[in-house]
py3Dmol code that shows the C-alpha trace and the ligand (Angstrom):
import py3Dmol

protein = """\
ATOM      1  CA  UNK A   1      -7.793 -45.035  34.239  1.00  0.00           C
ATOM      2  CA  UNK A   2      -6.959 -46.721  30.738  1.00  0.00           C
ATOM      3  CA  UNK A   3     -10.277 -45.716  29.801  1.00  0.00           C
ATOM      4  CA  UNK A   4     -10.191 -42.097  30.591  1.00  0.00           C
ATOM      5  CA  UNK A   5      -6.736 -41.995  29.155  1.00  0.00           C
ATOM      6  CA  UNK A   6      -8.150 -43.351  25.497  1.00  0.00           C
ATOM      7  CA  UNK A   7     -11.152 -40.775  25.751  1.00  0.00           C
ATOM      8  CA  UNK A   8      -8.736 -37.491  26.841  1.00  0.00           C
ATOM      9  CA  UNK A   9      -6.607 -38.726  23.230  1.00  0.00           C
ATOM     10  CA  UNK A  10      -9.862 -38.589  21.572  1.00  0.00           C
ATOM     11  CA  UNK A  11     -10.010 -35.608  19.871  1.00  0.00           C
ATOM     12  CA  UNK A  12     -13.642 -36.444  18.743  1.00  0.00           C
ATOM     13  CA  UNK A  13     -14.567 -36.541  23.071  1.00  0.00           C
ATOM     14  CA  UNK A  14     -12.819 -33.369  23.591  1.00  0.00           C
ATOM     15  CA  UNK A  15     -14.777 -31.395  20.629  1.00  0.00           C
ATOM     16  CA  UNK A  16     -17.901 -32.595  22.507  1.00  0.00           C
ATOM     17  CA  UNK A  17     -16.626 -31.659  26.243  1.00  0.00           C
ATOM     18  CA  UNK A  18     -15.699 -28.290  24.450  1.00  0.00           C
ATOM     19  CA  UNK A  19     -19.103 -27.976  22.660  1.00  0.00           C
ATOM     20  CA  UNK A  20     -21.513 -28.795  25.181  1.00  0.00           C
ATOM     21  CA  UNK A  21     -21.131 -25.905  27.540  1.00  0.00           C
ATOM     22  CA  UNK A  22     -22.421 -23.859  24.349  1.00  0.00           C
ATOM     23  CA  UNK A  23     -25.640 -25.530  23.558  1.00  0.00           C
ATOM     24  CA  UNK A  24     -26.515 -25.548  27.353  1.00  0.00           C
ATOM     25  CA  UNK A  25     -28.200 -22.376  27.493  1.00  0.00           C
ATOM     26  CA  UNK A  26     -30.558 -23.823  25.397  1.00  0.00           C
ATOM     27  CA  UNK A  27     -32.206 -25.826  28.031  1.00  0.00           C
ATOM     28  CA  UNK A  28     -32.963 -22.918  29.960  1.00  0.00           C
ATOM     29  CA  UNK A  29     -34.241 -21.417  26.989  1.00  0.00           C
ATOM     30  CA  UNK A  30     -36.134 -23.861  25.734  1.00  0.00           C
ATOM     31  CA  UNK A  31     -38.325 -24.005  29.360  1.00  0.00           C
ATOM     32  CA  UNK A  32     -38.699 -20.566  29.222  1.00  0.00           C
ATOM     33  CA  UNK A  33     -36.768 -20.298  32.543  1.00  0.00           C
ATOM     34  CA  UNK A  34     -38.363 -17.246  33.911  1.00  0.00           C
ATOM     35  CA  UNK A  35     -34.947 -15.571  35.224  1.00  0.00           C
ATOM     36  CA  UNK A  36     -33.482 -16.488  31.574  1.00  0.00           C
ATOM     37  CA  UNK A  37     -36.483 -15.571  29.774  1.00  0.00           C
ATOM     38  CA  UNK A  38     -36.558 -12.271  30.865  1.00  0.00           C
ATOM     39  CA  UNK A  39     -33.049 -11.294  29.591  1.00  0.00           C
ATOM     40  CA  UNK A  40     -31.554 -14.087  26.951  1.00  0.00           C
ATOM     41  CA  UNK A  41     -29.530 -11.848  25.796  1.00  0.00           C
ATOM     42  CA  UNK A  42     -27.926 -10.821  29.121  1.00  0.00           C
ATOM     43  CA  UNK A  43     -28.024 -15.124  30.338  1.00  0.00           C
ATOM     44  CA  UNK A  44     -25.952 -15.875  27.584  1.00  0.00           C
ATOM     45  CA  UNK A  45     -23.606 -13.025  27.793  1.00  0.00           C
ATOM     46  CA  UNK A  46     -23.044 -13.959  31.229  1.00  0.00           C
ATOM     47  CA  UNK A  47     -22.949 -17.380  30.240  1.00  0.00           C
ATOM     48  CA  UNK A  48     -20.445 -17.594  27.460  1.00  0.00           C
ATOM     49  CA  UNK A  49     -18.425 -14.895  29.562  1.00  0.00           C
ATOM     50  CA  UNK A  50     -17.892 -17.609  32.222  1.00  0.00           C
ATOM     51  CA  UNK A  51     -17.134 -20.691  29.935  1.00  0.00           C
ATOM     52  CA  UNK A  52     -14.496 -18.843  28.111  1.00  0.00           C
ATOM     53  CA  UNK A  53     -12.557 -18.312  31.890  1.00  0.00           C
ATOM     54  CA  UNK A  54     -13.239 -21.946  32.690  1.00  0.00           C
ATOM     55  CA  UNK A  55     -11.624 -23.055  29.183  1.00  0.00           C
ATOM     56  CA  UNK A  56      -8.975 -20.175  29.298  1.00  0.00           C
ATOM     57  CA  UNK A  57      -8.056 -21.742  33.193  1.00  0.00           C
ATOM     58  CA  UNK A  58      -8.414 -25.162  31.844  1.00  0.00           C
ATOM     59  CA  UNK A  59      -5.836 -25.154  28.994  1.00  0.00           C
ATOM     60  CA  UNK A  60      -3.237 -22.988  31.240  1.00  0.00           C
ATOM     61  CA  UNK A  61      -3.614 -26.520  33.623  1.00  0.00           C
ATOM     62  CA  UNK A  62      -2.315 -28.585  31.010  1.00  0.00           C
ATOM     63  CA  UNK A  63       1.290 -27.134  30.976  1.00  0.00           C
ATOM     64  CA  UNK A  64       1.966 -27.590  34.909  1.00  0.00           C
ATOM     65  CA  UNK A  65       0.117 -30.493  35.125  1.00  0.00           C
ATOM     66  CA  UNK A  66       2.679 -31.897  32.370  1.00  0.00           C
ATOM     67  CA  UNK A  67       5.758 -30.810  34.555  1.00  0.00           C
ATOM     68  CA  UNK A  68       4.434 -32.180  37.443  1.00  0.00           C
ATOM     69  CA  UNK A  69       3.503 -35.530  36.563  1.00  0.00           C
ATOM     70  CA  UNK A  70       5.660 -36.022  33.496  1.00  0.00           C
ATOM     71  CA  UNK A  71       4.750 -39.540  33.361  1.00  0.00           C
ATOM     72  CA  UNK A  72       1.434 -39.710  33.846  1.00  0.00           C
ATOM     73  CA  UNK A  73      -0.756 -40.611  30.430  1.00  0.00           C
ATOM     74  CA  UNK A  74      -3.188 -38.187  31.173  1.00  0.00           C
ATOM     75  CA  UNK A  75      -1.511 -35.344  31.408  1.00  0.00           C
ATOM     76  CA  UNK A  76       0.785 -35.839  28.127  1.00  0.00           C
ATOM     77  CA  UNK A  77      -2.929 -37.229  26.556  1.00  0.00           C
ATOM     78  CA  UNK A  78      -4.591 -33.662  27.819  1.00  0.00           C
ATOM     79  CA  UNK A  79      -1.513 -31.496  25.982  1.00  0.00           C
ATOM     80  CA  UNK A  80      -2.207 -33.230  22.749  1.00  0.00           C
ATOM     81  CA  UNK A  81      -4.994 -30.680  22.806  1.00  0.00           C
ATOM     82  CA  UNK A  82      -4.075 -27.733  24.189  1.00  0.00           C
ATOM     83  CA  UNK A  83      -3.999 -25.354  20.867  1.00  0.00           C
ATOM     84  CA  UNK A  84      -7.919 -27.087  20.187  1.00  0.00           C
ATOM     85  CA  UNK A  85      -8.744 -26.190  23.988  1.00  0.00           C
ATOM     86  CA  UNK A  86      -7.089 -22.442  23.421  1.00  0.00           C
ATOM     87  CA  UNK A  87      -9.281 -21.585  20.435  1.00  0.00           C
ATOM     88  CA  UNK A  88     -11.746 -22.797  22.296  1.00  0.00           C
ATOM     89  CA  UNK A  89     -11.604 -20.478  24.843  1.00  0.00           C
ATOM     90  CA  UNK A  90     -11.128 -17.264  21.816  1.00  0.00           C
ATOM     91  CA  UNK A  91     -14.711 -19.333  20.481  1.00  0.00           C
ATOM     92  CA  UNK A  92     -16.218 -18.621  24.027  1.00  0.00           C
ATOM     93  CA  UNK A  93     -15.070 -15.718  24.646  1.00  0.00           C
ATOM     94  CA  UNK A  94     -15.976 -14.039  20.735  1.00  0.00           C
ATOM     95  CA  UNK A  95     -19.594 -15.384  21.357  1.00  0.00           C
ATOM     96  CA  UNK A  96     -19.551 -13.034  25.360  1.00  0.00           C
ATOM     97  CA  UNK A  97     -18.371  -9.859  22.902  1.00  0.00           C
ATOM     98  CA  UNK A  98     -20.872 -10.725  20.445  1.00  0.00           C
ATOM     99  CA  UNK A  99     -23.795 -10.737  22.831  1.00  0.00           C
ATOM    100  CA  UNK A 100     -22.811  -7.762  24.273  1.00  0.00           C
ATOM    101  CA  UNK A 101     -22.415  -5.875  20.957  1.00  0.00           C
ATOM    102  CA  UNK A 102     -26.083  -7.455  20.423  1.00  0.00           C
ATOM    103  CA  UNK A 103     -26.971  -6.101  23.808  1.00  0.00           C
ATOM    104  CA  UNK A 104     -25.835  -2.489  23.193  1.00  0.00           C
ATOM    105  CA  UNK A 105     -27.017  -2.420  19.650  1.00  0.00           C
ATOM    106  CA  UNK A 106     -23.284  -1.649  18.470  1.00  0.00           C
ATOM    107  CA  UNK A 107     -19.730  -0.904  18.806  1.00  0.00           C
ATOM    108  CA  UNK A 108     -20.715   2.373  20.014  1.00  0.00           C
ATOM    109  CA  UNK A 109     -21.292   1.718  23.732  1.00  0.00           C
ATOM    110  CA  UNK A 110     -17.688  -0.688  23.750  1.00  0.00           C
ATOM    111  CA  UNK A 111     -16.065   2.836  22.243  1.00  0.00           C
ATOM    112  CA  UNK A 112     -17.626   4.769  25.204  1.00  0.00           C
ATOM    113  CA  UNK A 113     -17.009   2.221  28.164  1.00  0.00           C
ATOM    114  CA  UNK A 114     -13.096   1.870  27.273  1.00  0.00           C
ATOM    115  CA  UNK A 115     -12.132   3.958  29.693  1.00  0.00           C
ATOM    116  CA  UNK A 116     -13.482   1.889  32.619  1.00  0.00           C
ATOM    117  CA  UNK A 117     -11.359  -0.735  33.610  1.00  0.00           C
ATOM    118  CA  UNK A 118     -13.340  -3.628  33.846  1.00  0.00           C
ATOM    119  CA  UNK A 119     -14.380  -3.224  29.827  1.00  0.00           C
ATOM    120  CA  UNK A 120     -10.702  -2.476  29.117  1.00  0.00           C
ATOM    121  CA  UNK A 121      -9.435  -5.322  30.914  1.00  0.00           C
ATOM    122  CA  UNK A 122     -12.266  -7.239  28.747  1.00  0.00           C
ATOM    123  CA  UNK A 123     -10.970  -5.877  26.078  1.00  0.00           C
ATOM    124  CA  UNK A 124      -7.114  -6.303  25.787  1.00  0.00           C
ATOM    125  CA  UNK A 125      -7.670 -10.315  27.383  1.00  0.00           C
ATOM    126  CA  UNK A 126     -10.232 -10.743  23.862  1.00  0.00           C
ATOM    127  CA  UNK A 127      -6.797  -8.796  22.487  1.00  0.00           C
ATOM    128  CA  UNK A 128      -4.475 -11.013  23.101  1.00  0.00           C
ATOM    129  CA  UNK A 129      -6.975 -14.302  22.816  1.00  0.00           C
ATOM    130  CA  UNK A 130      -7.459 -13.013  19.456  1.00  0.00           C
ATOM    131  CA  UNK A 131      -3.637 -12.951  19.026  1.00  0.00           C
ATOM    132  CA  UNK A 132      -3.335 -16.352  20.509  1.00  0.00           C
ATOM    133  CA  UNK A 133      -6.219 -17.805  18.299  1.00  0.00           C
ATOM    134  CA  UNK A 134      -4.678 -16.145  14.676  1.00  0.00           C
ATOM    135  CA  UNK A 135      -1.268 -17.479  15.273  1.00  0.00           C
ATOM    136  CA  UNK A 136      -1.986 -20.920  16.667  1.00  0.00           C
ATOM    137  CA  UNK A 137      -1.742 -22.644  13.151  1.00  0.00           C
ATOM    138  CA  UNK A 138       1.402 -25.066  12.743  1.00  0.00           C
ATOM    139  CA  UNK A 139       1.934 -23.220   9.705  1.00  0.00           C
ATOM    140  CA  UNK A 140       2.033 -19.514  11.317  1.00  0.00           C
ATOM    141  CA  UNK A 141       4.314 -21.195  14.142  1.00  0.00           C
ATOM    142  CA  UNK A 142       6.782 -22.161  11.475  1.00  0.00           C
ATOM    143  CA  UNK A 143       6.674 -18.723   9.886  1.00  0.00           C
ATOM    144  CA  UNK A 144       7.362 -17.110  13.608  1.00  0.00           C
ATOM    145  CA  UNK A 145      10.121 -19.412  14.963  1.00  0.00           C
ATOM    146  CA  UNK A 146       9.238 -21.729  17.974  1.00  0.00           C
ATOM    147  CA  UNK A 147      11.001 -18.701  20.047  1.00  0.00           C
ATOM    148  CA  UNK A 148       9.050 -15.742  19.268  1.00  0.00           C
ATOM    149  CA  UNK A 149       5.917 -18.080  19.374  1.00  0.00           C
ATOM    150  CA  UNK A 150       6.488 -19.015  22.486  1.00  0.00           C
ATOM    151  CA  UNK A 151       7.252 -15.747  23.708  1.00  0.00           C
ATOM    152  CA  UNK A 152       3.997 -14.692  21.819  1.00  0.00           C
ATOM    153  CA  UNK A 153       1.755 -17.456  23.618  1.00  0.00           C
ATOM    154  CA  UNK A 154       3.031 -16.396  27.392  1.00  0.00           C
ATOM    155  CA  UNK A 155       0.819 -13.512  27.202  1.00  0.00           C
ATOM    156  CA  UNK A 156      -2.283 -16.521  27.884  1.00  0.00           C
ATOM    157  CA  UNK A 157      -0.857 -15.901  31.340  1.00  0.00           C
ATOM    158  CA  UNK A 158      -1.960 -12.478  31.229  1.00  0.00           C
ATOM    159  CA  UNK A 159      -5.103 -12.730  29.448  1.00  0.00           C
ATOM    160  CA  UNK A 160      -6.394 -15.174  32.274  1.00  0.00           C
ATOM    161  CA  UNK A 161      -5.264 -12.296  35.094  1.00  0.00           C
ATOM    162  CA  UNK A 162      -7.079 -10.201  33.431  1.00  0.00           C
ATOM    163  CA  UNK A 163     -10.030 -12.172  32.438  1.00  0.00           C
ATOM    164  CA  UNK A 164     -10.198 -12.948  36.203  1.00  0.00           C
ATOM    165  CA  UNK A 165     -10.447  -9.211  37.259  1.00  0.00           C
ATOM    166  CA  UNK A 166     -12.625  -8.450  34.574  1.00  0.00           C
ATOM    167  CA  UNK A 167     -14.549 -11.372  35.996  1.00  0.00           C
ATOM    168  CA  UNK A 168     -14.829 -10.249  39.447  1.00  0.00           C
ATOM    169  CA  UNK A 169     -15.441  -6.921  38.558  1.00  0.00           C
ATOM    170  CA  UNK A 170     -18.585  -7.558  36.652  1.00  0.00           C
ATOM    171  CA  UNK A 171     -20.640  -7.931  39.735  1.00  0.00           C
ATOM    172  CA  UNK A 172     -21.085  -5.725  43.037  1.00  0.00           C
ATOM    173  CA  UNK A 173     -20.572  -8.583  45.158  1.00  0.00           C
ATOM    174  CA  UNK A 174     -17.595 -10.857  44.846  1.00  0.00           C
ATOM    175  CA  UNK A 175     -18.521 -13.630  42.928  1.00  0.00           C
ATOM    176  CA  UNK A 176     -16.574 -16.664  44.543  1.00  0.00           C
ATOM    177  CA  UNK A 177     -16.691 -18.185  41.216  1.00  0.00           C
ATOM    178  CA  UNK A 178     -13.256 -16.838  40.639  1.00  0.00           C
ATOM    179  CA  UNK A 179     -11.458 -18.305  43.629  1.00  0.00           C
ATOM    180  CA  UNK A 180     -12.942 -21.685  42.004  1.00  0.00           C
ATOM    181  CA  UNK A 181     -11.838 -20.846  38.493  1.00  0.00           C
ATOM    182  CA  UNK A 182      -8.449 -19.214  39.161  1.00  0.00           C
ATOM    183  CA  UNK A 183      -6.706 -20.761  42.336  1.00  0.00           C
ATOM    184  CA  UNK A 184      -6.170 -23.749  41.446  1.00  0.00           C
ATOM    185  CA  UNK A 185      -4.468 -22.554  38.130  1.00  0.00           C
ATOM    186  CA  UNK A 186      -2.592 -20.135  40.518  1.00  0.00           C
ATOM    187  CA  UNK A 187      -1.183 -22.811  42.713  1.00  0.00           C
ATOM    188  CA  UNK A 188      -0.599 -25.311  39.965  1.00  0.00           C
ATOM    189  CA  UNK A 189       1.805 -22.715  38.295  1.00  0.00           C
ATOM    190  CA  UNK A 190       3.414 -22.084  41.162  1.00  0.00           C
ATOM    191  CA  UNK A 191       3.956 -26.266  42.184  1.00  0.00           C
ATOM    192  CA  UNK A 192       5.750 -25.790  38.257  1.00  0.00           C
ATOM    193  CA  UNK A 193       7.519 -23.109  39.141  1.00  0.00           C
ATOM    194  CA  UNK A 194       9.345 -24.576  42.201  1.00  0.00           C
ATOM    195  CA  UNK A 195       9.820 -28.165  40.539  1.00  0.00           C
ATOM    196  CA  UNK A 196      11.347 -26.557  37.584  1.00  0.00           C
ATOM    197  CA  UNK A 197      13.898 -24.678  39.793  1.00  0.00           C
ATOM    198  CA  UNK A 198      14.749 -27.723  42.005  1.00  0.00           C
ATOM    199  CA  UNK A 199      15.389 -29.676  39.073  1.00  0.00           C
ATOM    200  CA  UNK A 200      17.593 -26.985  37.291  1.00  0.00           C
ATOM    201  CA  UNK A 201      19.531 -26.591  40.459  1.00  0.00           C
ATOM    202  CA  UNK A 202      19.785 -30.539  40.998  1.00  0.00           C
ATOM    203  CA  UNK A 203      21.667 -30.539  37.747  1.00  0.00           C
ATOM    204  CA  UNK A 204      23.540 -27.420  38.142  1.00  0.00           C
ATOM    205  CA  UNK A 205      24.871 -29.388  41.419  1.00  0.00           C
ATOM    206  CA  UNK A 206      25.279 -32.655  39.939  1.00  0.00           C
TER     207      UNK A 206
END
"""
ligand_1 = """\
43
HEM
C -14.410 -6.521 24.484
C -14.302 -7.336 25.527
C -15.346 -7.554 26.579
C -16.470 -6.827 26.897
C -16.987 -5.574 26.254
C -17.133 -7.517 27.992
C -18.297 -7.098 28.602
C -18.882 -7.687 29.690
C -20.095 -7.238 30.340
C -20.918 -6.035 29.906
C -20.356 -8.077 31.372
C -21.579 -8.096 32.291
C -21.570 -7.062 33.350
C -22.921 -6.995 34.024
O -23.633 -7.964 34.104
O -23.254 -5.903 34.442
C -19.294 -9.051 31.386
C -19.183 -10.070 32.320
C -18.263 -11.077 32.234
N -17.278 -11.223 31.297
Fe -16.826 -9.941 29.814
N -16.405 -8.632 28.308
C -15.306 -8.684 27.466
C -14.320 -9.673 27.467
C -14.329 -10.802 28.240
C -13.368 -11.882 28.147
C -12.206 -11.937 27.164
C -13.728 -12.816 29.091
C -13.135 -14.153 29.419
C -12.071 -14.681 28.896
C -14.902 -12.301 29.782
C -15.544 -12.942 30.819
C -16.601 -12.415 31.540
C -17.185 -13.044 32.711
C -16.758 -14.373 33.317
C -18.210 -12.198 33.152
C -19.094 -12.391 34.402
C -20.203 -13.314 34.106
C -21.028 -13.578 35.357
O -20.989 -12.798 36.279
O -21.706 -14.592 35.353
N -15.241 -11.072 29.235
N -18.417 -8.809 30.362
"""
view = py3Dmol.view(width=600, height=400)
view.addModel(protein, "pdb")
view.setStyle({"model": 0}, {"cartoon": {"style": "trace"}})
view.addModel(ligand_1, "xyz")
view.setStyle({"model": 1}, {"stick": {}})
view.zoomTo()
view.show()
């Protein structure tokens, strides 16, 4: 336990925790896996689209898991991160947008495919990632007030509903992947939720 605790405070592990699932792809690559051969373009848009939920899940964790176990080291050693582990998650999530501007050749087809839900859900979660990302700087948190920054950085909540709909939209059949990614998030913010109000009401009574 001591040891995991000293490698979760070291920043240097989690840069190479969050790196890794980038440089991945080029294993497949590299073997000239025939499924990922055929379509790199599409692998890694696919790809990258699915790391930046599992980082954008991740970093939401961090909060509840704080509440919940406010003494254990890991947890407080995990939150150290959390604004490293957000951008992260814009990182992964501007490479999925990139590929798929690749893919299309342009902005053009993005313009087009607004109106259908699943691209505009896309869409405002990169939004507000975007948001998230530009204003995450101690400076910029200074220059908002800890109040309106807060207020600002809720809207993660909403990016990762929407990222997950976006998610399970993007195939014909439901990809269980989601469940995986989402409901434990879902569940820990709810465990918050209740221990937050139990303790507020404790000390209201006492
Ligand atoms: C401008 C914004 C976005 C656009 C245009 C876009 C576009 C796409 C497209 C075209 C697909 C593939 C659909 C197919 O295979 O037919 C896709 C899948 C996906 N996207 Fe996005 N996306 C956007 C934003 C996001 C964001 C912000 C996230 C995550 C935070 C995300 C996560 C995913 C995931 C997880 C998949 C499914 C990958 C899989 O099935 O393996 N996307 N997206």
């Amino acid at each position: 336990m001591a040891l995991l605790e000293k490698l979760f405070k070291s920043k240097v592990f989690i840069w190479v925790v969050l790196v890794l699932p980038g440089l991945w792809p080029a294993l497949p690559l590299l073997r000239q896996d025939p499924t990922v051969a055929a379509d790199p373009a599409k692998y890694l848009l696919h790809h990258m689209g699915f790391v930046a939920c599992v980082v954008l899940a991740v970093v939401l964790t961090f909060t509840p898991l704080r509440v919940l176990f406010p003494k254990a080291k890991l947890a407080l050693a995990l939150n150290r991160h959390r604004r490293l582990v957000g951008v992260a998650a814009f990182v992964y999530a501007l490479l999925h947008v990139s590929f798929y501007v690749i893919m299309e050749g342009g902005f053009g087809t993005l313009v087009k495919d607004v109106t259908k839900p699943f691209i505009l859900c896309g869409l405002t979660a990169f939004t507000i990632l975007l948001a998230l990302a530009v204003t995450s700087p101690h400076r910029v948190l200074r220059w908002m007030g800890a109040i309106n920054w807060r207020r600002l950085h809720r809207l993660a909540y909403i990016a990762a509903g929407l990222a997950a709909y976006h998610q399970a939209a993007a195939r014909k059949i439901f990809p269980m992947q989601v469940l995986w990614i989402f409901v434990p998030l879902v569940l820990l913010e709810i465990a918050r939720i209740w221990r937050q109000r139990t303790k507020a009401g404790e000390a209201k009574a006492g």
